[in-house]
MDTraj code that builds the backbone (N, CA, C; nanometers):
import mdtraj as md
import numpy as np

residues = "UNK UNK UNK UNK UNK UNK UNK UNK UNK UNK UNK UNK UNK UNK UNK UNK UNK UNK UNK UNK UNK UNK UNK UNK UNK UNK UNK UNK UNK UNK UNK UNK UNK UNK UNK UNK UNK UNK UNK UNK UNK UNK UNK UNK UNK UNK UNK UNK UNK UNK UNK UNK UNK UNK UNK UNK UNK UNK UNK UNK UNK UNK UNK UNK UNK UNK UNK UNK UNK UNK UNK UNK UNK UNK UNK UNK UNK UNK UNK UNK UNK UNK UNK UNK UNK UNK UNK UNK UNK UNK UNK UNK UNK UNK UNK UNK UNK UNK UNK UNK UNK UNK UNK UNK UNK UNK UNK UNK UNK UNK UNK UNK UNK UNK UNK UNK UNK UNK UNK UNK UNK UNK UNK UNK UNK UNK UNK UNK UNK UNK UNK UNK UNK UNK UNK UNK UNK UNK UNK UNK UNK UNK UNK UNK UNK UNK UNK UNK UNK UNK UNK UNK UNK UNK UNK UNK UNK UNK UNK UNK UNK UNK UNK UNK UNK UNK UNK UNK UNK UNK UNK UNK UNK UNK UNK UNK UNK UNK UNK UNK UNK UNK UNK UNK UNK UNK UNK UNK UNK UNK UNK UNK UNK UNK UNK UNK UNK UNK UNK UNK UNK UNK UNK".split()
xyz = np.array([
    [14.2125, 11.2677, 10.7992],
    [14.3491, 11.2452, 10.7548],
    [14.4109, 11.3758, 10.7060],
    [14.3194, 11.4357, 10.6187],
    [14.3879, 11.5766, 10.5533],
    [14.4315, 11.6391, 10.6605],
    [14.3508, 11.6909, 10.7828],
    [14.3712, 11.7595, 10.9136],
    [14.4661, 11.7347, 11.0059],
    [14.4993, 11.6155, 11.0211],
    [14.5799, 11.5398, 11.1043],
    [14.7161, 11.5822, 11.0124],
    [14.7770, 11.6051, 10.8340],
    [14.8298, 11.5946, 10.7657],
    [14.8592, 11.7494, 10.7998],
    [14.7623, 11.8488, 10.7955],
    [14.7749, 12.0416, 10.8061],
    [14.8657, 12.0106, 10.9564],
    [14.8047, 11.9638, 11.0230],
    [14.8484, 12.0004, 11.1926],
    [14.9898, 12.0056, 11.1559],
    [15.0339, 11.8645, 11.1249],
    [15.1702, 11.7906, 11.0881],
    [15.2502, 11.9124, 11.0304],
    [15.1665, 11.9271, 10.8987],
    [15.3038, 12.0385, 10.8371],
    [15.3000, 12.1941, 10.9212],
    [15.2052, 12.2242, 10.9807],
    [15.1877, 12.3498, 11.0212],
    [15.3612, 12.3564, 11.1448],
    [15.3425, 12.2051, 11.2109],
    [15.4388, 12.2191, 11.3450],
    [15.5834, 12.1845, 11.2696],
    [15.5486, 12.1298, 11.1300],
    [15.6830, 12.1288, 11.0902],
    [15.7207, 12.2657, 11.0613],
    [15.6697, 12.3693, 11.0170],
    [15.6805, 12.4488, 10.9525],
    [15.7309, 12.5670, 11.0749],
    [15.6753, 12.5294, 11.1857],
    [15.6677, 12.6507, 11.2964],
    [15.8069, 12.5680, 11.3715],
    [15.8771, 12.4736, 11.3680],
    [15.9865, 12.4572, 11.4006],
    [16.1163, 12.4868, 11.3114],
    [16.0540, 12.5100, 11.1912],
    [16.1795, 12.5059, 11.1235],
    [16.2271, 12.6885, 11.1302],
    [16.0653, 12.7619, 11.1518],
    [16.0623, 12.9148, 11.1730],
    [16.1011, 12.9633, 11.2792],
    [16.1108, 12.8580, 11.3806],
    [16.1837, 12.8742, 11.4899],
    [16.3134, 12.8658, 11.5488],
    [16.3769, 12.8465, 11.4455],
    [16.4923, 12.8229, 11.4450],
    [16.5576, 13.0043, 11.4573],
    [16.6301, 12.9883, 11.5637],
    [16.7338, 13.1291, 11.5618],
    [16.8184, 13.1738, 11.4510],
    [16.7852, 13.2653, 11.4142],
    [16.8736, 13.3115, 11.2891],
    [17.0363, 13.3481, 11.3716],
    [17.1056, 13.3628, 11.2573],
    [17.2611, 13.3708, 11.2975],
    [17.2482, 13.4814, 11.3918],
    [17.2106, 13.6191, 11.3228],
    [17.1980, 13.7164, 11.3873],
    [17.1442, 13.6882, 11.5909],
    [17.0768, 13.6693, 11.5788],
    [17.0446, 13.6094, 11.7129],
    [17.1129, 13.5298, 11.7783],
    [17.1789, 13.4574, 11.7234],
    [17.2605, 13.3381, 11.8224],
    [17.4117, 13.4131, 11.8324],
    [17.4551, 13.5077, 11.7456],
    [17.5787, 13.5888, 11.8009],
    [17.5122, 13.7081, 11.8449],
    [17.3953, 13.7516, 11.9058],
    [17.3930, 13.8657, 12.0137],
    [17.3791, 13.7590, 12.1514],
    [17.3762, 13.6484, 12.1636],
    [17.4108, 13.5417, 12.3058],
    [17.5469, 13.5647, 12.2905],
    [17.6220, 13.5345, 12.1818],
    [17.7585, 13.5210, 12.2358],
    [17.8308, 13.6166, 12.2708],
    [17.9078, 13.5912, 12.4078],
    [17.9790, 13.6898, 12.4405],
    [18.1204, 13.6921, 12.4603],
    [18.2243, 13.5810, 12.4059],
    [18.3077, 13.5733, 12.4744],
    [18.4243, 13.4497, 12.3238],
    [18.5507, 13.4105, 12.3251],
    [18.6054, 13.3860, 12.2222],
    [18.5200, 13.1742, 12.2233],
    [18.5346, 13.1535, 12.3979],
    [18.4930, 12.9911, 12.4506],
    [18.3029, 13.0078, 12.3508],
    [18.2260, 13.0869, 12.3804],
    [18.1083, 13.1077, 12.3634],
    [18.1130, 13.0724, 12.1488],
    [18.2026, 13.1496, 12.1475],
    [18.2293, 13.1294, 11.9952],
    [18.2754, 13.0170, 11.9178],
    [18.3701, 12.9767, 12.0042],
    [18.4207, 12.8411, 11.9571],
    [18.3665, 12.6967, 11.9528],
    [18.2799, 12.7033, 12.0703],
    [18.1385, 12.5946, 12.0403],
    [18.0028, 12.6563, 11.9866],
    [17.9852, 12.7432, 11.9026],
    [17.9427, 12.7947, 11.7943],
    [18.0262, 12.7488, 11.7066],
    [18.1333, 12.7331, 11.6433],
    [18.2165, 12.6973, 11.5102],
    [18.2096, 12.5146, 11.5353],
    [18.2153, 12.5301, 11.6366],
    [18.2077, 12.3572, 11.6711],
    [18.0211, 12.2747, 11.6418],
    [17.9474, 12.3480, 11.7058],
    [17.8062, 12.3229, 11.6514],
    [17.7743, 12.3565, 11.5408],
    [17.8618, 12.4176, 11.4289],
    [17.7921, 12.5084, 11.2996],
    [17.8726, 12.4653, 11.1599],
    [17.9346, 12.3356, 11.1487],
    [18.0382, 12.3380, 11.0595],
    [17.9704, 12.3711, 10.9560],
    [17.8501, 12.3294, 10.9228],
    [17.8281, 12.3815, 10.7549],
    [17.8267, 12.5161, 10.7459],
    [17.8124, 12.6266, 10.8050],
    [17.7697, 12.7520, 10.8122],
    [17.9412, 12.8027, 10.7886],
    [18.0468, 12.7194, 10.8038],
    [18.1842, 12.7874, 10.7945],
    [18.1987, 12.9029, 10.8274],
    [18.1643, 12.8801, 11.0062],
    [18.2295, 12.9803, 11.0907],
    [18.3612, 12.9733, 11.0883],
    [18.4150, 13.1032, 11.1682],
    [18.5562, 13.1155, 11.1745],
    [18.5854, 13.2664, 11.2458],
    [18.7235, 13.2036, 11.3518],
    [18.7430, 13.3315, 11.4419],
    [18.8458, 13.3946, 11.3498],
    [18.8724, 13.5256, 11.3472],
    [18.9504, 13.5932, 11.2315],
    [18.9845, 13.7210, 11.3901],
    [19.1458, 13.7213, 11.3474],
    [19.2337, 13.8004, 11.4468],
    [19.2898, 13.9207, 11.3351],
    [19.2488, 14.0563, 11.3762],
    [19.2917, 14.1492, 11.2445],
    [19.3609, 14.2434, 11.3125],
    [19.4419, 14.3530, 11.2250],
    [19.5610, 14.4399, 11.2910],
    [19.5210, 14.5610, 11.2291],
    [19.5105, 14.6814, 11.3185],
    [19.4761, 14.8123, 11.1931],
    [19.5952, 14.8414, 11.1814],
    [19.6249, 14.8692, 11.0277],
    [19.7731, 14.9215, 10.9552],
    [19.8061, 14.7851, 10.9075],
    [19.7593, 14.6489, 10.9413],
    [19.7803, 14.5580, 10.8932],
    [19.7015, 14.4650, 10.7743],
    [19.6020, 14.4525, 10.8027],
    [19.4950, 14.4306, 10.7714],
    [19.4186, 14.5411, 10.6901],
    [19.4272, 14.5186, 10.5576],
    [19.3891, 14.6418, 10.4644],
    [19.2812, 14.5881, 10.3374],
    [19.2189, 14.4893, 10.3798],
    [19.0940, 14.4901, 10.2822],
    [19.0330, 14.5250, 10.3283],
    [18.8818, 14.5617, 10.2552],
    [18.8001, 14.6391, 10.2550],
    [18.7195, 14.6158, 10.3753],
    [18.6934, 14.4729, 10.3886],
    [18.5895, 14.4413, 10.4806],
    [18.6391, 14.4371, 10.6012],
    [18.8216, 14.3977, 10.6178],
    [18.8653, 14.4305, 10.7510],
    [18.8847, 14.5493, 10.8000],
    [18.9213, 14.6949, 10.7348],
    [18.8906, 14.8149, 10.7508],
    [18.7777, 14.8356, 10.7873],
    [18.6480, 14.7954, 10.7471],
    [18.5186, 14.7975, 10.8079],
    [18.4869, 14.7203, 10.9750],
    [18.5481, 14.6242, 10.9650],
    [18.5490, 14.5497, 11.0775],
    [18.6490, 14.6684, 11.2074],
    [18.7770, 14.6658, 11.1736],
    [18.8426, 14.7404, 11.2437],
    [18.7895, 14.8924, 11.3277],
    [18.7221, 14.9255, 11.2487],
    [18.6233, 15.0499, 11.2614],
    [18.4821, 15.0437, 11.4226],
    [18.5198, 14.8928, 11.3953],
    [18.3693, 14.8692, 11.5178],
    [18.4289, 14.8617, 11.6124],
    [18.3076, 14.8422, 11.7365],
    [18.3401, 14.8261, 11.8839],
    [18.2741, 14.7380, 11.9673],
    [18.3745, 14.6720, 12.0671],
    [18.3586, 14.5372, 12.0925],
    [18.1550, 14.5224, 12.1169],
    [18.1265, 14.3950, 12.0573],
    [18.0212, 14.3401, 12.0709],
    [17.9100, 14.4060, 11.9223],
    [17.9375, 14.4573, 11.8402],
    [17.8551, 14.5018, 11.7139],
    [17.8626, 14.3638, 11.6551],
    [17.7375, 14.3639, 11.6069],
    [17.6890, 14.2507, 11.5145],
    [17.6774, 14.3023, 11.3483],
    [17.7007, 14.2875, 11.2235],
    [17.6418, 14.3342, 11.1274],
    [17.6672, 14.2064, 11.0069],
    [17.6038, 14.2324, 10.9434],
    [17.6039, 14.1525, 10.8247],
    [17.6346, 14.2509, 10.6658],
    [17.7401, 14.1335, 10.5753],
    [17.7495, 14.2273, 10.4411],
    [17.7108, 14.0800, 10.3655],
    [17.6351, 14.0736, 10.2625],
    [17.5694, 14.0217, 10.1994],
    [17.5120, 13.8744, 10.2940],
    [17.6051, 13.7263, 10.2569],
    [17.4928, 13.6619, 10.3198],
    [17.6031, 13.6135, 10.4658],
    [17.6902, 13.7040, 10.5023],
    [17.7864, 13.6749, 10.5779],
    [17.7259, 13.7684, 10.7296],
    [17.7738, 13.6830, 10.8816],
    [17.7473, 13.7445, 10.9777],
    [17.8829, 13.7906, 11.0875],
    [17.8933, 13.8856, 11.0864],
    [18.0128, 13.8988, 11.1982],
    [17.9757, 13.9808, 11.3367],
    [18.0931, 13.8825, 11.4361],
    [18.0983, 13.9594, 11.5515],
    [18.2051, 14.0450, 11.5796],
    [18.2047, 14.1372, 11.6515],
    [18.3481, 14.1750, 11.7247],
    [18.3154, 14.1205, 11.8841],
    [18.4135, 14.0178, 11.8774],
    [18.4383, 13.9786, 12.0471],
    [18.5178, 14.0572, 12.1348],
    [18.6097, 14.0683, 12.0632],
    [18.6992, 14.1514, 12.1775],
    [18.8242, 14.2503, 12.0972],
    [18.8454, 14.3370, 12.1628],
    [18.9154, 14.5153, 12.0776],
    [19.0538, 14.5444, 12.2018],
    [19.1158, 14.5325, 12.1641],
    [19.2788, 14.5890, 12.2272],
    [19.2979, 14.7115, 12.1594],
    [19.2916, 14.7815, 12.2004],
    [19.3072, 14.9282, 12.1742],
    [19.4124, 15.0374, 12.2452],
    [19.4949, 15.1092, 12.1769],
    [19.5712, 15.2175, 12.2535],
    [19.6032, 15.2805, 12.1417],
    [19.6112, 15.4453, 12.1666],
    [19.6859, 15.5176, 12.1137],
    [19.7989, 15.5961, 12.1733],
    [19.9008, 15.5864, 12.1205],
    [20.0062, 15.6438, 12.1313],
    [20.0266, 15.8280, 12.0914],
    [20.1309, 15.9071, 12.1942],
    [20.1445, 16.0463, 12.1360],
    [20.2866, 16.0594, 12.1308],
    [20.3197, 16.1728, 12.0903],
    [20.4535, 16.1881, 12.0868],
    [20.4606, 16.4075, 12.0649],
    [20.5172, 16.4688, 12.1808],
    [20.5127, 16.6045, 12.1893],
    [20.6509, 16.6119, 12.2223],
    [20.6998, 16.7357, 12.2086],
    [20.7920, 16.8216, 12.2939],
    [20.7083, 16.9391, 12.3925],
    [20.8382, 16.9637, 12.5119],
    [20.7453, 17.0757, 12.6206],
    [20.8525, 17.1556, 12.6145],
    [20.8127, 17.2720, 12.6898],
    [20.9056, 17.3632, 12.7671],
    [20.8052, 17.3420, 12.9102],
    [20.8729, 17.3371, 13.0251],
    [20.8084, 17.3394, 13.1511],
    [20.8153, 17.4799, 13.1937],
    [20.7128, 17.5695, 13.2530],
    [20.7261, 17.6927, 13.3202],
    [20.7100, 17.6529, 13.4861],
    [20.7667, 17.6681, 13.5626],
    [20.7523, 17.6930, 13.6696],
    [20.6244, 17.7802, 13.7804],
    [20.5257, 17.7962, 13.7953],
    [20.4606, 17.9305, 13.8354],
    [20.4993, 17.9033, 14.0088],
    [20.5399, 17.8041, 14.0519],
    [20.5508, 17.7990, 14.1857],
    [20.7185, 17.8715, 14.2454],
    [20.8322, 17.9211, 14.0723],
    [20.8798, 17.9526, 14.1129],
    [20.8677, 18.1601, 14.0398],
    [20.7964, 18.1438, 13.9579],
    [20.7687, 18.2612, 13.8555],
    [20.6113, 18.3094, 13.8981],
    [20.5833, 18.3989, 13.8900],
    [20.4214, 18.4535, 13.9297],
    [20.3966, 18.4768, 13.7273],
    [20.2390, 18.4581, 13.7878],
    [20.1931, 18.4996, 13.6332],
    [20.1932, 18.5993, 13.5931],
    [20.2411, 18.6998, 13.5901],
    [20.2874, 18.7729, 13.5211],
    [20.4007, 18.7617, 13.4682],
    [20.5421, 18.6757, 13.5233],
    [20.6403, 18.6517, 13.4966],
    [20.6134, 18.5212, 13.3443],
    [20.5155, 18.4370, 13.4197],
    [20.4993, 18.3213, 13.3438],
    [20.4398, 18.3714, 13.2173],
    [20.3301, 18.4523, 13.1977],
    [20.2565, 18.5056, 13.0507],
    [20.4333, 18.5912, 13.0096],
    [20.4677, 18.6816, 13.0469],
    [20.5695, 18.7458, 12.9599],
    [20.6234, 18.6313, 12.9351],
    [20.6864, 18.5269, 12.9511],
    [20.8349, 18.4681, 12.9069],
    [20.7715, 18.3537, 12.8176],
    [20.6612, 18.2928, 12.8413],
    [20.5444, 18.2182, 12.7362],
    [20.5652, 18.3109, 12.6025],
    [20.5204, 18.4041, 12.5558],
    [20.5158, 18.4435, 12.4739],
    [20.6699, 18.5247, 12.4201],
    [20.7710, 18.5545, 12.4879],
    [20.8738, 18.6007, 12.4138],
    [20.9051, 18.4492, 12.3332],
    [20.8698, 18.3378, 12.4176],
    [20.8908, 18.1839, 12.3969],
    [20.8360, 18.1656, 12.2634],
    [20.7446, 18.2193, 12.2406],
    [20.6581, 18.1667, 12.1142],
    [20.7062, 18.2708, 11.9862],
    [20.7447, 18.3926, 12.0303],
    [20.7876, 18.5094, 11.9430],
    [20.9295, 18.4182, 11.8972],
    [20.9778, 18.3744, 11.9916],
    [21.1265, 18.3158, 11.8850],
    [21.1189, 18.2119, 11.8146],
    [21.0069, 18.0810, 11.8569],
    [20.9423, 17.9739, 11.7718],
    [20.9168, 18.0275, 11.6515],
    [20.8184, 18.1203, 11.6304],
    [20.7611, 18.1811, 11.5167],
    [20.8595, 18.2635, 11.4187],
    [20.9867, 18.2767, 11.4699],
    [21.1275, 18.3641, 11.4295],
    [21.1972, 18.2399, 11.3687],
    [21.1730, 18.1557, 11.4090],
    [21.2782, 18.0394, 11.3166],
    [21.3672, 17.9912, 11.4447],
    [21.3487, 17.9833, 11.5738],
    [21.4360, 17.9165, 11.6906],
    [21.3611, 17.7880, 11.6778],
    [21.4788, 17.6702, 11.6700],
    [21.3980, 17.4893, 11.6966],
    [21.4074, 17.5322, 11.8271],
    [21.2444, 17.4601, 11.8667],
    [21.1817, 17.3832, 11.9677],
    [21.3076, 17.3536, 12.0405],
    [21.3796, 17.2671, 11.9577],
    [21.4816, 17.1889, 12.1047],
    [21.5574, 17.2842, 12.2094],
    [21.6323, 17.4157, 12.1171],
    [21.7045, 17.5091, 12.1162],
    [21.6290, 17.5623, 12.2684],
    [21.5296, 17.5903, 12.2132],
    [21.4011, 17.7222, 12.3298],
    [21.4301, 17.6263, 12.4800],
    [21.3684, 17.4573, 12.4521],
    [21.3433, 17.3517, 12.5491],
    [21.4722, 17.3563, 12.6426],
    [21.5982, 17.3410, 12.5891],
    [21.7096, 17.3334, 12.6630],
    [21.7490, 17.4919, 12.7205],
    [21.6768, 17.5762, 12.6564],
    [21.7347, 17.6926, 12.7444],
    [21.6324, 17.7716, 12.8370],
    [21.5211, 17.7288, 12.8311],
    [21.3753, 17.7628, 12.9070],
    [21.3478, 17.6590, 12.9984],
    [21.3293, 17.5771, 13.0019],
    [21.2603, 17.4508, 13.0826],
    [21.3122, 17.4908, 13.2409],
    [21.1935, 17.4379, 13.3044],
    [21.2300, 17.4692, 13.4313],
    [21.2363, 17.2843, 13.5324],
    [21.2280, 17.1983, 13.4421],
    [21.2612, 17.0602, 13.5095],
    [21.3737, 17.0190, 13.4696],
    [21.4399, 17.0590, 13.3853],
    [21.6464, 16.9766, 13.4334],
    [21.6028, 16.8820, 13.3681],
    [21.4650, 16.8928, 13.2348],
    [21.4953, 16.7659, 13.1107],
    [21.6066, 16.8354, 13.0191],
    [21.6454, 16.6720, 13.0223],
    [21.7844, 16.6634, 12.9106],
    [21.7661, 16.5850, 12.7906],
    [21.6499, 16.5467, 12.7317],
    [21.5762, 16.5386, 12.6403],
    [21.5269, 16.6122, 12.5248],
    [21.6370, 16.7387, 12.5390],
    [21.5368, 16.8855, 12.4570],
    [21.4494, 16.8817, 12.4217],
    [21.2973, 16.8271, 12.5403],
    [21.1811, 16.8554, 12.5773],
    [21.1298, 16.7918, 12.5103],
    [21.2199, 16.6666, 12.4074],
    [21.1138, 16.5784, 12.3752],
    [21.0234, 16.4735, 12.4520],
    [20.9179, 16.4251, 12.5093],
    [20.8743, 16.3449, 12.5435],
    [20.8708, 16.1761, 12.5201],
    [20.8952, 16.1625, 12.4109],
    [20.9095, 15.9975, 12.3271],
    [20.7393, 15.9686, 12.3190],
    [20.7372, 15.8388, 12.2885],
    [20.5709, 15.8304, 12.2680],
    [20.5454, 15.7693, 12.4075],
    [20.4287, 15.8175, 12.4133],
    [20.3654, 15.8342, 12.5539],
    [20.2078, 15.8219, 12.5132],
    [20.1329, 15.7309, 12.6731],
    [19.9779, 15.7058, 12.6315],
    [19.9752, 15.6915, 12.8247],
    [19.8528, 15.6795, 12.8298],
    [19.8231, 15.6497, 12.9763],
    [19.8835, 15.7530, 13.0575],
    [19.7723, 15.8060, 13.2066],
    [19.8004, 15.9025, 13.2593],
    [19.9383, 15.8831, 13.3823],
    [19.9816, 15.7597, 13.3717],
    [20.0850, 15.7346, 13.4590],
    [20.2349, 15.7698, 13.3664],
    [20.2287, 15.8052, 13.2188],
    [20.3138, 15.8617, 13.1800],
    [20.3529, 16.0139, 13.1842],
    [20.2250, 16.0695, 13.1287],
    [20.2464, 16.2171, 13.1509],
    [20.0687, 16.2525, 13.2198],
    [20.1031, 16.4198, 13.2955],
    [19.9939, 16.3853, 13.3627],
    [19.8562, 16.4289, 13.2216],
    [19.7421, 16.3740, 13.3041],
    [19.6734, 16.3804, 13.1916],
    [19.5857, 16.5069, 13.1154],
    [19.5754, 16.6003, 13.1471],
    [19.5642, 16.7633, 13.1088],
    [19.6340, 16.7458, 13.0011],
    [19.7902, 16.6928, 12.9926],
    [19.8730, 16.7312, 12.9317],
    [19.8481, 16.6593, 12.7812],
    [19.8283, 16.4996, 12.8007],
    [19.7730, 16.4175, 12.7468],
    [19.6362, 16.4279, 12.6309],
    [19.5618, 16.4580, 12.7110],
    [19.4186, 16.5635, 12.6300],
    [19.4642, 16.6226, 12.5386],
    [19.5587, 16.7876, 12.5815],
    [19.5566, 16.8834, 12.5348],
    [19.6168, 16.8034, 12.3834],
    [19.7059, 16.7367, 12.3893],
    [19.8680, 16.6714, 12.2942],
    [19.7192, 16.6119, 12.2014],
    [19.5962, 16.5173, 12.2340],
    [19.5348, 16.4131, 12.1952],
    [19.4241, 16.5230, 12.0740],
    [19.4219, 16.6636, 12.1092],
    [19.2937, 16.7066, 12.0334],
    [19.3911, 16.8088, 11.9315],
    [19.5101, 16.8279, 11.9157],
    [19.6021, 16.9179, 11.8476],
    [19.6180, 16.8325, 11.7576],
    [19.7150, 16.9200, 11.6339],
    [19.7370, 16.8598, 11.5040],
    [19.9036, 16.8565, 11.4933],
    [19.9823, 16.7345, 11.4097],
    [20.0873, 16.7515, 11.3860],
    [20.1389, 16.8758, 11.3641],
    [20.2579, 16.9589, 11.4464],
    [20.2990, 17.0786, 11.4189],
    [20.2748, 17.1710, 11.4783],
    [20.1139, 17.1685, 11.5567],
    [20.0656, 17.2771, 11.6824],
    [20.1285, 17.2945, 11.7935],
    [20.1238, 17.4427, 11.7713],
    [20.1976, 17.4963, 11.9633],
    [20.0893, 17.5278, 12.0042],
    [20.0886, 17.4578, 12.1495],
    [20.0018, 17.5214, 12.2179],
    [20.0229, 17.5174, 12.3693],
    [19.9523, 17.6125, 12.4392],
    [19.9518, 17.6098, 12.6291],
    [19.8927, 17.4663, 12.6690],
    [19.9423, 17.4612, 12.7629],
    [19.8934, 17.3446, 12.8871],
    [19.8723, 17.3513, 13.0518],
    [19.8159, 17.4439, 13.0839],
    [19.7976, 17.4910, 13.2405],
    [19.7519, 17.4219, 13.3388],
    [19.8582, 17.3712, 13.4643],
    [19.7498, 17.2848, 13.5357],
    [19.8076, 17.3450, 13.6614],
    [19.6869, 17.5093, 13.7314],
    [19.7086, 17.5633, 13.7792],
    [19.7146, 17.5293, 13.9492],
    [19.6480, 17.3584, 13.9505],
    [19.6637, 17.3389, 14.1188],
    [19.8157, 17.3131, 14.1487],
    [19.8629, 17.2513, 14.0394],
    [20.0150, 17.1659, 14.0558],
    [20.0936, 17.2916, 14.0379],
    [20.0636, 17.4490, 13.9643],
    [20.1250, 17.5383, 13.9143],
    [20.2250, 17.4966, 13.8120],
    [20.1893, 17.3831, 13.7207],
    [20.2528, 17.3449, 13.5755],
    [20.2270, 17.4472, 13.5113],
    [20.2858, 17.4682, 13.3925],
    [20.2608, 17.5231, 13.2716],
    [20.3310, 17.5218, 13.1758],
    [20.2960, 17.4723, 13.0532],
    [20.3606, 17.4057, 12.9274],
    [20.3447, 17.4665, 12.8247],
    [20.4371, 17.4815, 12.7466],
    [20.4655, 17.5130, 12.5893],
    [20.4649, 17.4214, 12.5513],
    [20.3691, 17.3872, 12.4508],
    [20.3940, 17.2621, 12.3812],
    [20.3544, 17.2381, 12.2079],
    [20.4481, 17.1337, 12.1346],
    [20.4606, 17.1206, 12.0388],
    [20.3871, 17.0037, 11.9758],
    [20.3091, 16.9111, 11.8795],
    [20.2768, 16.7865, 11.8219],
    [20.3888, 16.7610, 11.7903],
    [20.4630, 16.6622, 11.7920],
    [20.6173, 16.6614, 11.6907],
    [20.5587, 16.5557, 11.5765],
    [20.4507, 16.4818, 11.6199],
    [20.4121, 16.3251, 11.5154],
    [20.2455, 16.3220, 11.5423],
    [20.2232, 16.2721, 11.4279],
    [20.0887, 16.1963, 11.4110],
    [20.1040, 16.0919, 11.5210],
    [19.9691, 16.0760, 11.5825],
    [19.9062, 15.9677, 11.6697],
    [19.9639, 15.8064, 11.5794],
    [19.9782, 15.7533, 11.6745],
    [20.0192, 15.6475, 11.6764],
    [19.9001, 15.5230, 11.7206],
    [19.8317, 15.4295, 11.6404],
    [19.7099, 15.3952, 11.6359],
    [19.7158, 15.2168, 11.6917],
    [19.7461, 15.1425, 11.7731],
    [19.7236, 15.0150, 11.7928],
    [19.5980, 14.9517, 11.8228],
    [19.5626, 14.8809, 11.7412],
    [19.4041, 14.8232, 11.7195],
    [19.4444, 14.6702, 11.6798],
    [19.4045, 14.6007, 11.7504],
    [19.3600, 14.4184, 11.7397],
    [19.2499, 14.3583, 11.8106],
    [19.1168, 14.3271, 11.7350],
    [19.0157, 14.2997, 11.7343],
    [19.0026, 14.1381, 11.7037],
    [18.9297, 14.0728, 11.7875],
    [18.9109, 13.9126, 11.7456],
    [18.7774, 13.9610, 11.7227],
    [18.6989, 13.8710, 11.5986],
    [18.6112, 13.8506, 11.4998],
    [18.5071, 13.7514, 11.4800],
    [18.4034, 13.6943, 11.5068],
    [18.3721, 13.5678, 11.4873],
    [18.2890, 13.6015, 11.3667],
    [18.2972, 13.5021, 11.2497],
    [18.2707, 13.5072, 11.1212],
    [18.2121, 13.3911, 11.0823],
    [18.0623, 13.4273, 10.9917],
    [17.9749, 13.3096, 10.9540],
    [17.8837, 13.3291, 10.8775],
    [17.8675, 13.2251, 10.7952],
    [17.7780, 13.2174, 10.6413],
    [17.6383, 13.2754, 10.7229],
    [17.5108, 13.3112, 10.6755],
    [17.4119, 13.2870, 10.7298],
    [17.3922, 13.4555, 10.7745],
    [17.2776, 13.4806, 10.8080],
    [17.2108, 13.6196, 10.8237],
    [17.0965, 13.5553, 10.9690],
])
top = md.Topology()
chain = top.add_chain()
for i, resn in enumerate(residues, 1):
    res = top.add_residue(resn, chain, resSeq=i)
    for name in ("N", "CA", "C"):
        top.add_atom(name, md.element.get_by_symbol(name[0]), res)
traj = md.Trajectory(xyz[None], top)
């Protein structure tokens, strides 16, 4: 009887240890449907899908959340979260001067680059230089507006704008097309982030 009684609790014991921890049952899930019959199978555990905004969303733990990338699992005390899914873009915003080299040789193009930058550094606005240098017939005084994706501007240009700091002049050469750019940061990056969340008691 005692033996028959060990077996008993041993298989109770090895089913109840068998049970998937949270952690495990959200590295299966992959998807918002996958999640939602998770909240539907789990009511005591008070799951919940949570939709957050960066610049919007400013507590602590959604700043932490916002920070991840789609599919991280982590836990902060006895709580488990997913990131399901991340909408992401950043936005830029520059002014140019366009140089021509297909109509200027480089030697023409380095001299007039730099008398360009000698009057920037003299106190001439950007716009001033843009409308009287540019070699594309923008009527924009070389502002660009905010711009992302390489079907806006080409993407050399994009890069160069993406690793500079509000306020930097700098070159942009894209010697197959014979582009070449003066260019300005006019604004801080522009940051759009919305992340869906799946959220639940349990470790």
């Amino acid at each position: 009887m005692k033996l028959l009684f060990g077996a008993l609790l041993l298989l109770l014991s090895t089913s109840l240890f068998a049970q998937p921890t949270v952690r495990e049952q959200f590295e299966k899930i992959k998807t918002v449907p996958d999640a939602e019959k998770y909240i539907a199978a789990n009511p005591n555990l008070k799951p919940a899908l949570l939709h957050l905004s960066y610049g919007k969303d400013t507590a602590l733990i959604d700043k932490r959340l916002l920070k991840q990338n789609k599919g991280d699992v982590f836990s902060v005390g006895y709580v488990t979260y997913k990131v399901l899914e991340v909408d992401e873009a950043v936005k830029y915003r520059a002014s140019y001067i366009f140089l021509d080299r297909g109509s200027l040789n480089n030697k023409e193009v380095d001299s007039l680059s730099k008398l360009i930058v000698q009057k920037l550094n003299a106190g001439t606005p950007f716009e001033q230089l843009a409308d009287q240098y540019t070699m594309d017939g923008n009527n924009t005084h070389g502002d660009l507006g905010w711009f992302f994706g390489e079907d806006m501007v080409p993407k050399e240009l994009q890069d160069a704008v993406a690793k500079h700091k509000l306020g930097e002049i700098f070159y942009v050469d894209i010697p197959e097309r014979q582009w070449y750019y003066i260019v300005k940061k006019t604004y801080d990056d522009q940051i759009k982030k919305d992340i869906t969340v799946l959220r639940s008691n349990g470790r």
